[in-house]
Biotite code that builds the C-alpha atoms (Angstrom):
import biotite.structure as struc

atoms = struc.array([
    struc.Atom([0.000, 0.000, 0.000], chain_id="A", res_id=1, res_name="UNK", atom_name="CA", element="C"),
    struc.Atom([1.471, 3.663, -1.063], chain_id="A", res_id=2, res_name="UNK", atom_name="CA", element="C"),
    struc.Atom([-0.014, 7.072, 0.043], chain_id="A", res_id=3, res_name="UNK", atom_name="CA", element="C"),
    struc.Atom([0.079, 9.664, -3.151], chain_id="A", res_id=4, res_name="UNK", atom_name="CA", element="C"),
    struc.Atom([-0.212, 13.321, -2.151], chain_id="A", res_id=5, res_name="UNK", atom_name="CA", element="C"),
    struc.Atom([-0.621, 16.212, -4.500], chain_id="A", res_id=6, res_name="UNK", atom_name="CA", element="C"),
    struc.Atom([-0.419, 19.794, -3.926], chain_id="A", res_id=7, res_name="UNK", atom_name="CA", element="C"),
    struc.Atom([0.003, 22.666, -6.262], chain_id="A", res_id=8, res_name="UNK", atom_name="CA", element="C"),
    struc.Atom([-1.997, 21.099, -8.702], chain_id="A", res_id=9, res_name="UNK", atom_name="CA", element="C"),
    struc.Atom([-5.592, 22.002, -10.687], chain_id="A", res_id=10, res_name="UNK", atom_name="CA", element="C"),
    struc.Atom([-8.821, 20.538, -9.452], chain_id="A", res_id=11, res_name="UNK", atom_name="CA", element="C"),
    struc.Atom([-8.656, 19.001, -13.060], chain_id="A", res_id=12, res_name="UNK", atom_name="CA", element="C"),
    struc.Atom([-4.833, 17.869, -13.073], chain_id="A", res_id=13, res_name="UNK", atom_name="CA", element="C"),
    struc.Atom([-5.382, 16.045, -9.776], chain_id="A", res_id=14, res_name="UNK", atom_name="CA", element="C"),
    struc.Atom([-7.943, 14.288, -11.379], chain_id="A", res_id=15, res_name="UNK", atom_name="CA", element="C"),
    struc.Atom([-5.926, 13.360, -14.419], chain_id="A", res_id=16, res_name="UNK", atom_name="CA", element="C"),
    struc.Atom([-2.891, 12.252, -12.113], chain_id="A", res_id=17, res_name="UNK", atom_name="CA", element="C"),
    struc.Atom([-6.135, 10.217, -9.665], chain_id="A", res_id=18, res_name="UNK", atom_name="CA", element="C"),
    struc.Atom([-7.628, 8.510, -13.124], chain_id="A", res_id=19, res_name="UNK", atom_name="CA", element="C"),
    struc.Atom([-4.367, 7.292, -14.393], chain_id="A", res_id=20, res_name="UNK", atom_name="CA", element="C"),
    struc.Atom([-3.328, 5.421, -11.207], chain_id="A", res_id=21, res_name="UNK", atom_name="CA", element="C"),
    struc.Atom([-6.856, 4.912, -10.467], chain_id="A", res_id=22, res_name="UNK", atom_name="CA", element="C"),
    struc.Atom([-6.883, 2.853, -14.111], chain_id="A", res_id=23, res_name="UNK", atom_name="CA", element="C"),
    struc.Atom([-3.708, 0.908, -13.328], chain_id="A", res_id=24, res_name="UNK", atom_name="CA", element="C"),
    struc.Atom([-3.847, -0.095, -9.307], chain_id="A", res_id=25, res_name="UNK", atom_name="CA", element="C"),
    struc.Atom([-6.888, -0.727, -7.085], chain_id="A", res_id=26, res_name="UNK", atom_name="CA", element="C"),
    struc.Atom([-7.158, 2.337, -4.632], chain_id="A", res_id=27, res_name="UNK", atom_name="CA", element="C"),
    struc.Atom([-9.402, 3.522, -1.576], chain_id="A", res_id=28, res_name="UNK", atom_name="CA", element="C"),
    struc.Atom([-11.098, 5.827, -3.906], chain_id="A", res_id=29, res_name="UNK", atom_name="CA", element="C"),
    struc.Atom([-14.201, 5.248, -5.759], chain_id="A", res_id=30, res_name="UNK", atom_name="CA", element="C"),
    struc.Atom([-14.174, 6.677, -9.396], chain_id="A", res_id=31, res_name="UNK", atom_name="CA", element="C"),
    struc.Atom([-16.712, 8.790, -8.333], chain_id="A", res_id=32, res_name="UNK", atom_name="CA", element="C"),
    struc.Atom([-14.643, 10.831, -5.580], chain_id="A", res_id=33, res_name="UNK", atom_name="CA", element="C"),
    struc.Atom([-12.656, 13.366, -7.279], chain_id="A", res_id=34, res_name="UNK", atom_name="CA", element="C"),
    struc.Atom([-11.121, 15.848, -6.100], chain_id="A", res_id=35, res_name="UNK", atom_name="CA", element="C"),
    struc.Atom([-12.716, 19.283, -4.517], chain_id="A", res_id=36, res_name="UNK", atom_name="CA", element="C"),
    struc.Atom([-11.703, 22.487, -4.301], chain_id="A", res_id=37, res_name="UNK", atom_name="CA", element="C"),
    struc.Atom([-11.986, 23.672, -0.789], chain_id="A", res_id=38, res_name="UNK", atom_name="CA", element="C"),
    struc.Atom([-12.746, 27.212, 0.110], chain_id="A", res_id=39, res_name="UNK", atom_name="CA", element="C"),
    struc.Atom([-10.137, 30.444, 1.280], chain_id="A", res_id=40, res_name="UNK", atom_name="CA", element="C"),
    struc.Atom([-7.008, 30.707, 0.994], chain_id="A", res_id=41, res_name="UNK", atom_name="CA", element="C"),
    struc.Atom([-4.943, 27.559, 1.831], chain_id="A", res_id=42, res_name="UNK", atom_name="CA", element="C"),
    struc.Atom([-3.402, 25.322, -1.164], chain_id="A", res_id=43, res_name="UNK", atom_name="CA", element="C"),
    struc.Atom([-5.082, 22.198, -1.352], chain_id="A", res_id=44, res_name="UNK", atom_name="CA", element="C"),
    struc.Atom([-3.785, 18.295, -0.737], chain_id="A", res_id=45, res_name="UNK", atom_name="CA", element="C"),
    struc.Atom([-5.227, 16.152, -2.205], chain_id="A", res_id=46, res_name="UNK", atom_name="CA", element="C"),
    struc.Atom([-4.546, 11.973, -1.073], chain_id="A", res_id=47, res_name="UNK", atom_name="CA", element="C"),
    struc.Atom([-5.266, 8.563, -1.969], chain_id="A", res_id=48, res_name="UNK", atom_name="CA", element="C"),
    struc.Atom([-3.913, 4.906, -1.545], chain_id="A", res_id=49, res_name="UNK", atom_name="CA", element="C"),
    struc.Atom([-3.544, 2.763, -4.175], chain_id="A", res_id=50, res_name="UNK", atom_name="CA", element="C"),
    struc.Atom([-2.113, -1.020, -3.667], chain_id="A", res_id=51, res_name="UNK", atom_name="CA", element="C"),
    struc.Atom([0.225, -2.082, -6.927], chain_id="A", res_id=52, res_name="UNK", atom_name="CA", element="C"),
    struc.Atom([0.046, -5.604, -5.859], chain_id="A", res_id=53, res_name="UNK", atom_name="CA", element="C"),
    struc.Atom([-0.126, -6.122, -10.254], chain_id="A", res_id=54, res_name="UNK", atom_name="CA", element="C"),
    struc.Atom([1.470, -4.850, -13.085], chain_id="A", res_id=55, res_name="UNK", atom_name="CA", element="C"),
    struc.Atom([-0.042, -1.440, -14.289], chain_id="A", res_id=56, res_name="UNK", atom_name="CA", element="C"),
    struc.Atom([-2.363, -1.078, -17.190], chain_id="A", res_id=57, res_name="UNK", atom_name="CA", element="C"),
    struc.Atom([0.187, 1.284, -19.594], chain_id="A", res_id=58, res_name="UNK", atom_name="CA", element="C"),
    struc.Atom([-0.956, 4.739, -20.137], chain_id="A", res_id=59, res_name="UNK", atom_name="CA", element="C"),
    struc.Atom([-1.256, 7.250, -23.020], chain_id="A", res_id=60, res_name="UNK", atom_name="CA", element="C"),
    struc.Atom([1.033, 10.594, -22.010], chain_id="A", res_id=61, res_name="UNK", atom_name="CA", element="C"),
    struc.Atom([-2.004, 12.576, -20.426], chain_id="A", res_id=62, res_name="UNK", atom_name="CA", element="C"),
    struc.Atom([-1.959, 16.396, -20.960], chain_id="A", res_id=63, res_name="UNK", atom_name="CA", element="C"),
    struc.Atom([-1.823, 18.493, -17.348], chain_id="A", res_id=64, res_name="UNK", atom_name="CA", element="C"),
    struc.Atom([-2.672, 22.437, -17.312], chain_id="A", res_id=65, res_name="UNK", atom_name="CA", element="C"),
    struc.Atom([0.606, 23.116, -15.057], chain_id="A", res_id=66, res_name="UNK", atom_name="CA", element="C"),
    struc.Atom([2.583, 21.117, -12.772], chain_id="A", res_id=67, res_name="UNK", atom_name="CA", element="C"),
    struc.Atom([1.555, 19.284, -9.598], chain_id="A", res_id=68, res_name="UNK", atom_name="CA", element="C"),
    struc.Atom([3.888, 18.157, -7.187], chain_id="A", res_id=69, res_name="UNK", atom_name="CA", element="C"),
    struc.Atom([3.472, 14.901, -5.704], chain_id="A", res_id=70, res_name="UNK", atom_name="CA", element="C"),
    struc.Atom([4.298, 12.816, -2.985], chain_id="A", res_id=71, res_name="UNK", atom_name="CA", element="C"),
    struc.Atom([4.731, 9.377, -3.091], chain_id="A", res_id=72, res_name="UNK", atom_name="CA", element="C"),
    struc.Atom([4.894, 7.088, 0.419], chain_id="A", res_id=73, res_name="UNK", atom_name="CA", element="C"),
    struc.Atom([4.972, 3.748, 1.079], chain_id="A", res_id=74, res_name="UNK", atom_name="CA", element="C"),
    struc.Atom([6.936, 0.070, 1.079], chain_id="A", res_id=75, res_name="UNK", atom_name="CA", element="C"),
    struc.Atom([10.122, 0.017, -1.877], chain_id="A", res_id=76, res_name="UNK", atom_name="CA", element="C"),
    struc.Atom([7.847, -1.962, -4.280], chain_id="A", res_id=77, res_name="UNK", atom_name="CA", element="C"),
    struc.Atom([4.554, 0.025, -4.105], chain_id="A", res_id=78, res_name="UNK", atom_name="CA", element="C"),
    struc.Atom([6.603, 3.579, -4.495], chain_id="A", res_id=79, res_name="UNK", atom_name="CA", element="C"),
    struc.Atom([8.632, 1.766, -7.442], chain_id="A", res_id=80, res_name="UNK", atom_name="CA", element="C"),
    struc.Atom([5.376, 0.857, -9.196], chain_id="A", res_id=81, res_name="UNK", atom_name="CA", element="C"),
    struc.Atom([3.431, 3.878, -8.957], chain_id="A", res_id=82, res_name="UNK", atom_name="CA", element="C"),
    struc.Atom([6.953, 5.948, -10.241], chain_id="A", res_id=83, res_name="UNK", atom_name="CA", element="C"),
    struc.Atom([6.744, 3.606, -13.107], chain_id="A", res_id=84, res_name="UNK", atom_name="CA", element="C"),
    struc.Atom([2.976, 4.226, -13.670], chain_id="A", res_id=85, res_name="UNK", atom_name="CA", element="C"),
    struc.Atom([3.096, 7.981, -13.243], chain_id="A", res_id=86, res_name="UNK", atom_name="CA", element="C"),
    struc.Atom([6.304, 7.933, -15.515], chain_id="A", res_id=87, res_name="UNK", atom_name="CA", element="C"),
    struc.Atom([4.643, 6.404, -18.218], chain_id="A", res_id=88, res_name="UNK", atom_name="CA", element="C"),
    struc.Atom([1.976, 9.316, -18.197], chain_id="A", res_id=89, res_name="UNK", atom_name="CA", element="C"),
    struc.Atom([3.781, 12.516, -17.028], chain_id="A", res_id=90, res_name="UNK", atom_name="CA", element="C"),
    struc.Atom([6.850, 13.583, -17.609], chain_id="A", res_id=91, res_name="UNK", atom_name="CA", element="C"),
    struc.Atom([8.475, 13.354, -14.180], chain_id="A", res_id=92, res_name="UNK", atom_name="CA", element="C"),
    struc.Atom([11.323, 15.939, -11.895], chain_id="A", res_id=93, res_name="UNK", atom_name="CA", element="C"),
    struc.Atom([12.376, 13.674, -9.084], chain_id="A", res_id=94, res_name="UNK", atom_name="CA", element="C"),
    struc.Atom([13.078, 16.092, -6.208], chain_id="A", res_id=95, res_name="UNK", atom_name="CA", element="C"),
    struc.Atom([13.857, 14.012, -3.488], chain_id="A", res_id=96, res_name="UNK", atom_name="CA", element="C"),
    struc.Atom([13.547, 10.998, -1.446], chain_id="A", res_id=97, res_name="UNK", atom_name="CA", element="C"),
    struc.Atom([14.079, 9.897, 2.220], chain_id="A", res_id=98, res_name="UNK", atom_name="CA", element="C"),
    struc.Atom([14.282, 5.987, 2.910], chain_id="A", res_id=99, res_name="UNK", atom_name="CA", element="C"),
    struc.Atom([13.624, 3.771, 5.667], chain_id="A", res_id=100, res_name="UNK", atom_name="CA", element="C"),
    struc.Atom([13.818, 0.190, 6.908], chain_id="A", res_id=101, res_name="UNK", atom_name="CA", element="C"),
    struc.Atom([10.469, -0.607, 5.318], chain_id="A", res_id=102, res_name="UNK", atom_name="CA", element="C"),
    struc.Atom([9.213, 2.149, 3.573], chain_id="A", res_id=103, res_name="UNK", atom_name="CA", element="C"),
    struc.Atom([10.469, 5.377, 1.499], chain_id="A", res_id=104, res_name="UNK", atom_name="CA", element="C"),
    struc.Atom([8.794, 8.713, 0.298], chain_id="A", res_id=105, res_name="UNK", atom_name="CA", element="C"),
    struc.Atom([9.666, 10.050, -2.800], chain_id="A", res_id=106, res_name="UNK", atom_name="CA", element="C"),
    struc.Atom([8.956, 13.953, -4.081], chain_id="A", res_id=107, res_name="UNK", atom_name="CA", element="C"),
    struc.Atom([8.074, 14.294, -7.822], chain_id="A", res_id=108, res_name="UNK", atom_name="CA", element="C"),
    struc.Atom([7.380, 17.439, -10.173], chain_id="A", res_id=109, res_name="UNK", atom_name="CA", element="C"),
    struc.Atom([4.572, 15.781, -12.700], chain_id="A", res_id=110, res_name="UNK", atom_name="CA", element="C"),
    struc.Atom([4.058, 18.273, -16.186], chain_id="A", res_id=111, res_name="UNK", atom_name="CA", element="C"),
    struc.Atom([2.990, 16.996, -19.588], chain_id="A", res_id=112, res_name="UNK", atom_name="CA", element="C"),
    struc.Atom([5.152, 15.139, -21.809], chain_id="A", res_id=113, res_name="UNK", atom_name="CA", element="C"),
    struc.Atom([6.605, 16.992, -24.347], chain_id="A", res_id=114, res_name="UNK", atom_name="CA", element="C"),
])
């Protein structure tokens, strides 16, 4: 199981990051909850979990408005496979990561592919 985060991002491109992981790993989202903008001032976060227990469904390159910065959190494998997934979509920064005995987080700039 992995936690994604996203800040910084369009109520539409966290959708379009949520739909393409949504389409490759079972998550504890229903394709129904999408993401809402929240009134005032504060930058919204938007999370999920997905489990990549199988091999992603590939992806088209998916267009994004601007950039959205995500955070990915969970056991080695789970982070690998969603980097993989979102790589195949986005075109992907890697801005850092911090590891652990069991788990790691890794920081990620997603834009459109050029």
């Amino acid at each position: 199981m992995a936690t994604v985060s996203l800040t910084g991002a369009s109520k539409k491109d966290a959708t379009a990051v949520f739909d393409v992981l949504r389409t490759a790993f079972p998550t504890d989202r229903s394709s129904h909850d999408i993401p809402q903008e929240q009134p005032g001032d504060h930058s919204p976060v938007w999370s999920a979990e997905f489990e990549p227990a199988r091999e992603p469904i590939p992806t088209d390159s998916v267009p994004l408005e601007g950039s959205v910065s995500a955070t990915l959190q969970g056991d080695y494998v789970a982070v690998d496979q969603l980097f993989e997934a979102l790589s195949a979509a986005f075109a992907v920064d890697h801005w850092g990561a911090a590891s652990g005995d069991q788990e790691k987080e890794v920081d990620l700039r997603l834009t459109t592919k050029r």
